[in-house]
N, C-alpha and C positions, 0 to 999 in steps of 0.2 A: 681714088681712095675708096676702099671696100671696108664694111660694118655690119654689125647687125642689131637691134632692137628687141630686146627677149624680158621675159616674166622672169628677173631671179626669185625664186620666192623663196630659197633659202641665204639670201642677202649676204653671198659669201663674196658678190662682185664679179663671176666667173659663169658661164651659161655651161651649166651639168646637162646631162642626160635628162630628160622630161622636162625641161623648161623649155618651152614655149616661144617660139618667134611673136612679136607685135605685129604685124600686118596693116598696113597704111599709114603706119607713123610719119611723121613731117620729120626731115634729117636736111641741113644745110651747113655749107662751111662758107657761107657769107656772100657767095658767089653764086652757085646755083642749089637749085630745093629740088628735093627729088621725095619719094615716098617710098617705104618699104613692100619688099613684095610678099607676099604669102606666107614665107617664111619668115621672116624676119630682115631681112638680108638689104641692102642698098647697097649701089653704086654712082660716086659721084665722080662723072669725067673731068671737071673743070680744073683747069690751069693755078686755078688760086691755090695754090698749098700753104698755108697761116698756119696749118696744124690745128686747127681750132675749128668742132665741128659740135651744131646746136640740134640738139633733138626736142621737137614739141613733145609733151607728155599727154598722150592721148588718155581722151577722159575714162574715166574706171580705173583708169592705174596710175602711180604715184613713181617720183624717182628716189629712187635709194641709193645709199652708198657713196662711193665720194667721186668725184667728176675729175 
C-alpha cells in the first residue's frame, strides 16, 4: 500500500501543484507503522490489507477534509 502525507492548504482534498509533502508523519494500517519520507510519500509492505489506514497528525498541522 503506497500514500502520501501533504499540506492541502487549499482544502479541496486533492494534493495540487505546491502543496507540500509532510515528512515524518506516523502512517499505519494496524499491522505495521512506518513514517513518511521527505516527501511526503510511505510505503507499507505488510499483508494486512483491512483497507483502513491511520495517520498521526503531526503537530503544527491539523486534518481537514473528510477521511
Amino acid at each position: 500500500m503506497t500514500g502520501s502525507v501533504f499540506d492541502d492548504t487549499n482544502d479541496n482534498g486533492r494534493r495540487d501543484p505546491g502543496e507540500g509533502g509532510v515528512a515524518g508523519a506516523v502512517v499505519s494500517d494496524q499491522d505495521s507503522v512506518v513514517r513518511t519520507d521527505a516527501d511526503g510519500r510511505y510505503r507499507i509492505a505488510s499483508g494486512f490489507r483491512n483497507g483502513v489506514v491511520f495517520v498521526s497528525v503531526p503537530s503544527g498541522y491539523r486534518a481537514r477534509g473528510q477521511f
